[in-house]
C-alpha positions, 0 to 999 in steps of 0.5 A: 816152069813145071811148079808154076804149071801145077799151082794154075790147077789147084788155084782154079779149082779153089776159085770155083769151090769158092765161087759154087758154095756161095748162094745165088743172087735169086736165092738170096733175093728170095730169102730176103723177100720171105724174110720179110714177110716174116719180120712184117709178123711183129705188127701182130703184139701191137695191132692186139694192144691197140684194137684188141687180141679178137681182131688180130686173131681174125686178121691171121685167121683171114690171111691164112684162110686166103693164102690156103685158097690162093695155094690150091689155086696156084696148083691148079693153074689159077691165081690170086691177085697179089697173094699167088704173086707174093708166094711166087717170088718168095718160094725157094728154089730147088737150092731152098728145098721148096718146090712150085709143084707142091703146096708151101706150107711154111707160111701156115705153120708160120701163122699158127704159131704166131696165133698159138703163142698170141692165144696160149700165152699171157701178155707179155710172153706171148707178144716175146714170143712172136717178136722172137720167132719173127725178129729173132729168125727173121734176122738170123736168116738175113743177116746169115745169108748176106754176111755169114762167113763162119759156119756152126758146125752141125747146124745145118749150115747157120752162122756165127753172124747170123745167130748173133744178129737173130740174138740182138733183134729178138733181144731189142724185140722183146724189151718193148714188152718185157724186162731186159732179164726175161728179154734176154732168157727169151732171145737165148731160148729162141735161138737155141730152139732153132738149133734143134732139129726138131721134126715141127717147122721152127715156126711152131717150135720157137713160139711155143717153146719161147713162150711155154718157157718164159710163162713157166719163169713168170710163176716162179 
């Protein structure tokens, strides 16, 4: 009796350990939502080929401009239809290190480097670029959130399973574009951007890094 006494303890205190490390429904259903918002970013490379590099500069340029305008409104106790919505649902909590009394800048930064890669790069590694950082980190973080079980150490806490998924996508991504060998260099230089720790949001770096890196292999 007293063994089968202790043991109640220590076996509760597992269950909520394991309870209280797992992210909540809202913060998961957040993340997906920002996800995909970035994954929807891959119809810039093909909105460039079909009406030109011009329009999808301006789209970007237009959206950010609005989303800038819509923040400060949000601030200030006023709205945007369907933009002030759409930051609202997708803002992380206190848990997702974003809070509603500050401007989102992640979006921005998002936008810029979609835009650096399209404009610094040339066709194709500037369209793997961007399939990379919205594919590639798209997923990574999805797939992680949902079914990340093993933790990569000093990584600040990504997943073996959503690396993996973060390599496919960027991977399959990039092949409409370029050759499986560039697309594979691409998809690699991706995630392992993501795992610096970098002071730049990784939505600068892993554009512009992908895309510095795969223009350099192109001259050779």
């Amino acid at each position: 009796m007293p063994e089968a006494h202790l043991m109640l303890p220590r076996n509760s205190i597992v269950i909520s350990l394991s309870i209280n490390t797992r992210p909540s429904y809202s913060i998961i259903k957040k993340e997906l939502f920002r996800k995909l918002i970035h994954i929807v970013g891959f119809s810039i490379p093909f909105i460039s080929i079909i009406l030109g590099v011009p329009f999808a500069t301006s789209l970007i340029l237009i959206l950010a401009i609005t989303y800038t305008v819509s923040e400060y409104l949000r601030l200030t106790g006023r709205s945007i239809p369907v933009f002030t919505t759409i930051t609202r649902v997708a803002m992380r909590d206190a848990d997702g290190h974003e809070s509603q009394s500050t401007f989102v800048k992640e979006p921005l930064y998002f936008a810029a480097g979609i835009l650096a890669a399209l404009l610094v790069f040339p066709a194709p590694f500037n369209y793997a670029a961007i399939a990379v950082v919205t594919l590639g980190d798209g997923f990574a973080s999805v797939i992680g959130r949902l079914y990340g079980r093993n933790r990569i150490p000093y990584s600040g806490g990504k997943t073996i399973e959503g690396t993996v998924a973060g390599l496919v996508f960027a991977f399959a991504g990039c092949l409409i574009f370029v050759s499986p060998t560039i697309a594979i260099i691409a998809a690699t230089i991706g995630m392992v951007t993501e795992f610096l720790r970098l002071r730049v949001s990784d939505n600068l770096s892993i554009p512009m890094i992908t895309g510095l890196a795969l223009t350099i292999i192109g001259t050779l």
